[in-house]
N, C-alpha and C positions, 0 to 999 in steps of 0.2 A: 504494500500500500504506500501512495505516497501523498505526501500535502506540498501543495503547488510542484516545487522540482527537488523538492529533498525529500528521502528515502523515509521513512519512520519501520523503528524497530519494535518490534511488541514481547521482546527476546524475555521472556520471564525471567525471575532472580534466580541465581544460581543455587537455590536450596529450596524452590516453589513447591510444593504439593499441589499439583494439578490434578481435580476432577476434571474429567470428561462427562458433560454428563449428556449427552448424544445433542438433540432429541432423534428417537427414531427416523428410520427411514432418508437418513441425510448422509450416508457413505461412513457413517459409523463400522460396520464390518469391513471395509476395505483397511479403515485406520485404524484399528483395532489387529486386525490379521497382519498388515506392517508391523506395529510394534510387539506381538510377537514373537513375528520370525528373526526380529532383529535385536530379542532380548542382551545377547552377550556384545554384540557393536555397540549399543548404546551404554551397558553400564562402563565401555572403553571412555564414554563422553560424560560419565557421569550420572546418567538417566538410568533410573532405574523402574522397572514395571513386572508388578512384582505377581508371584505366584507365575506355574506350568498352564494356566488355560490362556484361548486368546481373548476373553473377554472375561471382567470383572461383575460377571453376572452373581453369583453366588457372594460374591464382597459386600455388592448392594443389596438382594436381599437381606445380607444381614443387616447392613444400616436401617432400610425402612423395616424391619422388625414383621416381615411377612413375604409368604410365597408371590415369586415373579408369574409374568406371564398371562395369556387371555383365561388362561386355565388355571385354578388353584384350588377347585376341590377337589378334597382331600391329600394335597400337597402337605408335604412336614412342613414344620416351619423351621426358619432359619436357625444355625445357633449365633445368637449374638455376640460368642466371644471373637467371632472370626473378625468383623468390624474392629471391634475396640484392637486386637493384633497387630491389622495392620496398619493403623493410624500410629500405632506405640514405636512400628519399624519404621513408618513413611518419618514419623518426626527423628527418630534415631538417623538416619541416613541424612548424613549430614551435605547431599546433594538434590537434586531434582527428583520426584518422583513420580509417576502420572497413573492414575486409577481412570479406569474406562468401562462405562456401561451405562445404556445409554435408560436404564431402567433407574437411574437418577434424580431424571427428570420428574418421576411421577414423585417426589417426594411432596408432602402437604409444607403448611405454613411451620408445623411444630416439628418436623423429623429436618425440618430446610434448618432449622434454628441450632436443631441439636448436633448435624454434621458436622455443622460451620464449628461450631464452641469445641466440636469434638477434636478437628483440624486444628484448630485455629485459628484466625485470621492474622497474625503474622509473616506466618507461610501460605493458606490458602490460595489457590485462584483454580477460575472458575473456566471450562472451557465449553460454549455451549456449539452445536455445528447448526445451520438452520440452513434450507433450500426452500424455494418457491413454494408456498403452502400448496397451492393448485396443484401441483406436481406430487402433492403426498398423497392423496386423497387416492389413487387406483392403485395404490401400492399400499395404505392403510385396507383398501377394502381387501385387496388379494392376502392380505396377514389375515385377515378374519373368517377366508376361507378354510384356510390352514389347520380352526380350531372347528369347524360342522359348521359354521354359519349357514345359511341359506336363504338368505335375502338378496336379489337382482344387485348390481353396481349403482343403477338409476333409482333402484327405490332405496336405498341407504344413504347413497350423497344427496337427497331430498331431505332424510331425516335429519342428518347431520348439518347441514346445512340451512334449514329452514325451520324446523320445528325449536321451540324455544321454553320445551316441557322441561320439569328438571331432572329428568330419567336422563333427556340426551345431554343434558348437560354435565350430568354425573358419569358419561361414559371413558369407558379407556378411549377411546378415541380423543375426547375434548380435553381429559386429566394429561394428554402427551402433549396437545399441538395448542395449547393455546399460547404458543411462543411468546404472546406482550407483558401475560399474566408471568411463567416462566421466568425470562428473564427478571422482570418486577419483582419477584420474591428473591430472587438468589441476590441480587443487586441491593438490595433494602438490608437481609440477614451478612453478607459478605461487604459489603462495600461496594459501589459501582467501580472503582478501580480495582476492584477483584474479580472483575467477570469479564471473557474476550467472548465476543460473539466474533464466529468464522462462517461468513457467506458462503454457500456450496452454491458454484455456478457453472451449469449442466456445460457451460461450451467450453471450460477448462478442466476437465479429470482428474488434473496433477496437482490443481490446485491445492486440494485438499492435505496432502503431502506437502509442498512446501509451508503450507502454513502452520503446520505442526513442526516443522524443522527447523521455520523460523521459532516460533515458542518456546522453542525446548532448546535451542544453542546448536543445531544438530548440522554439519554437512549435509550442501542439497544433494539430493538421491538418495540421500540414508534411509528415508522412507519409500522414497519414489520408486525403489529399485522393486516395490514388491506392487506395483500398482496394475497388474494383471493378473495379480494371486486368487484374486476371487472376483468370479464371474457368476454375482447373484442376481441373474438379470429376471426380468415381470414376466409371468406369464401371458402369453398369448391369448388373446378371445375367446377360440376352441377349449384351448388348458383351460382358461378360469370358469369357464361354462363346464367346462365335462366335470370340476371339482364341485362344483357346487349342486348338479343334480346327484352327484352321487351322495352329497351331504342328506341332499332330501330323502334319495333310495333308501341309504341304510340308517340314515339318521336316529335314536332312540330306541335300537335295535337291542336286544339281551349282549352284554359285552360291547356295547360303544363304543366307554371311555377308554377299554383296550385296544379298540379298530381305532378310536381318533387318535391313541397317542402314540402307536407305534407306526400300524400299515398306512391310517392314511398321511403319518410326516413321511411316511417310506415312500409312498407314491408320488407327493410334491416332489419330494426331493428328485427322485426317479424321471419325474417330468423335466426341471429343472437343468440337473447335470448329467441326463442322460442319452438326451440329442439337444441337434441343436436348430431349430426351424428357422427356412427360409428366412428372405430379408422381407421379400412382403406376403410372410403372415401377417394377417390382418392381428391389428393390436389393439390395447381396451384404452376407451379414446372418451375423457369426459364430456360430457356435451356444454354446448353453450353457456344456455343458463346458469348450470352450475360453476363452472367457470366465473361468471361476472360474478354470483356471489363467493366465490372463496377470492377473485381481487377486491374484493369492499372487505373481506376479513385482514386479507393480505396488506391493507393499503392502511389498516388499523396498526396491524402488528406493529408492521414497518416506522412509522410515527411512532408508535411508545419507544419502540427500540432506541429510535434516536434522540427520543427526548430523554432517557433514561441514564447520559450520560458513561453507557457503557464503553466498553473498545470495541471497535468492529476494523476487521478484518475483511476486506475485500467492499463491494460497492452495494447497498442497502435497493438500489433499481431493481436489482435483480428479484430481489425479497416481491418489489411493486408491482412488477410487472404481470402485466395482462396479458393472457393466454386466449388462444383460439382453437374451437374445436367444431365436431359437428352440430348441426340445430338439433337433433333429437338423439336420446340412447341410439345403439348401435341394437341392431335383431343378432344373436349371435347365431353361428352357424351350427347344424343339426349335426355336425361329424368330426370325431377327434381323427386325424391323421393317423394312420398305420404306424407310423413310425415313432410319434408319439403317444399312442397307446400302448405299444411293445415296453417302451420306457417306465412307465407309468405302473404298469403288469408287475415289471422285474423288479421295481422297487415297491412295492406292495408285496412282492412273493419273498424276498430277502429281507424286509422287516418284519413281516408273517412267520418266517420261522424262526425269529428269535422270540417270539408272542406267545405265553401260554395261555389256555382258557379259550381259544379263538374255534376251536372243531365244532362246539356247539350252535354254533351259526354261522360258520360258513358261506352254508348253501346261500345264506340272505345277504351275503357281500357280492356273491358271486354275482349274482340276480342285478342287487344293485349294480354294480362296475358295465353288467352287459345292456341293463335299462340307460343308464349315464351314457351310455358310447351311440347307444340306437335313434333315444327318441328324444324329443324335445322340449 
């Protein structure tokens, strides 16, 4: 970033406790999968990111003091002492350290209070990533298939977007993305000069990597070098339509919560990383309308952000910017591709056999999968 013709650095202090606290859906798993693979490079520079996973998912559940996730019944709950540990090493580590996950963000007004005091604010800082709100919304809704959803993309981004009940406003959905709010709380419990907001903007990739490389003191590429490591790309119109009638098929079926959390993330997955479709498959495309209203949300956000006196990292347009799509939903098409059904199958049948309890209904996945792929 720079102001008029000189450079500005946003290089955090060289002993920072950096959260990551995502928000979802903003290239969190690519920067996350970087640091990483690049765990023993970085602690050469001083950076350390701690614990064998790539993501500080289990860290933050312990912070918010409950199961992550769309799903958390009958999930254990967190043990607490994992939290206070590694706050104990981050302040011990008398350099940089950076905790990432982007299940942070859902934190309320009293767990935002209790991090902060927890870290400290001497060392704290806050790193939040945000992209084009409009741009979250097909890729919020494809996460919700994930867990049985079975609501259309056009009757959801209606709900979300229009309805003003306080069901929807108590939704995971609104608990992650209301970025004005978001920012507002971390800003208020941390300090505004403890929070960097970093623009994710779709026409730069790399962005996203330098701007953690500037944060953290790090040689360019140190991150960048891993910026093709993961290829989490949207499902296709067909994929999100085949996943979602099969939600309705076997939907509430005896043994579900066993088909939802093994076979069918076996089968995303499968779909996912197991071909790879044309360039024009057709893709799931918001329509108009909902468009103009996530820029009137967009164009809110963007304002608090700036008035909120935070650091921003790259150009806040991009947050503003108005999108263009079709005038009506998309009809989705009646046939999953051969090729991506095969996918689809083999990951379903390889998370299937790690599954027990699943023989006694079967027959009525099977049903579903073949009703999902036929009819419409």
């Amino acid at each position: 970033m720079t102001v008029g013709s000189e450079p500005v650095s946003w290089e955090l202090a060289s002993d920072a406790i950096a959260l990551h606290i995502g928000v979802h859906k903003t290239g969190t798993t690519a920067i996350q999968t970087a640091l990483a693979r690049s765990r023993e490079e970085l602690l050469g520079h001083g950076v350390r990111y701690p614990g064998p996973s790539m993501a500080h998912r289990a860290i933050a559940s312990s912070a918010l003091d409950r199961p992550l996730g769309w799903r958390t019944d009958g999930a254990r709950r967190p043990d607490p002492r994992l939290w206070s540990r590694t706050v104990r090493k981050a302040r011990a580590w008398p350099q940089r350290t950076v905790i990432s996950s982007e299940f942070l963000a859902e934190a309320d007004d009293q767990t935002t209070r209790r991090i902060v005091d927890d870290v400290g604010t001497d060392r704290l800082e806050v790193i939040i990533t945000l992209r084009n709100f409009a741009r979250i919304l097909p890729s919020a809704w494809q996460q919700n298939l994930k867990s049985g959803f079975q609501t259309t993309y056009a009757d959801w981004v209606r709900r979300m977007l229009f309805d003003d009940d306080p069901q929807t406003a108590r939704s995971v959905f609104w608990r992650r993305h209301r970025h004005d709010q978001l920012v507002e709380r971390w800003a208020r419990f941390a300090s505004a000069e403890r929070v960097t907001v970093v623009v994710i903007d779709e026409s730069d990739r790399s962005g996203i990597f330098a701007s953690f490389e500037g944060l953290l003191g790090l040689p360019r590429g140190t991150l960048g070098q891993y910026s093709g490591a993961v290829t989490n790309r949207s499902l296709t119109l067909a994929e999100a339509e085949f996943l979602r009638r099969l939600n309705l098929a076997v939907g509430g079926a005896p043994g579900w919560a066993a088909y939802r959390d093994a076979v069918h993330d076996g089968m995303e997955k499968g779909l996912v990383e197991g071909w790879t479709p044309p360039r024009d498959e057709p893709r799931l495309q918001t329509p108009q309308w909902a468009l103009d209203r996530a820029g009137e949300f967009a164009g809110q956000f963007a304002d608090a952000i700036e008035a909120s006196g935070v650091r921003v990292i790259g150009d806040l347009s991009v947050l503003r910017a108005r999108l263009t799509g079709p005038t009506e939903p998309q009809d989705p098409p009646d046939a999953l591709p051969f090729d991506a059904a095969i996918a689809a199958l083999l990951g379903a049948m390889a998370a299937g056999s790690r599954t027990t309890g699943l023989h006694t209904w079967r027959s009525r996945v099977v049903r579903g999968i073949r009703n999902a792929i036929r009819r419409p």
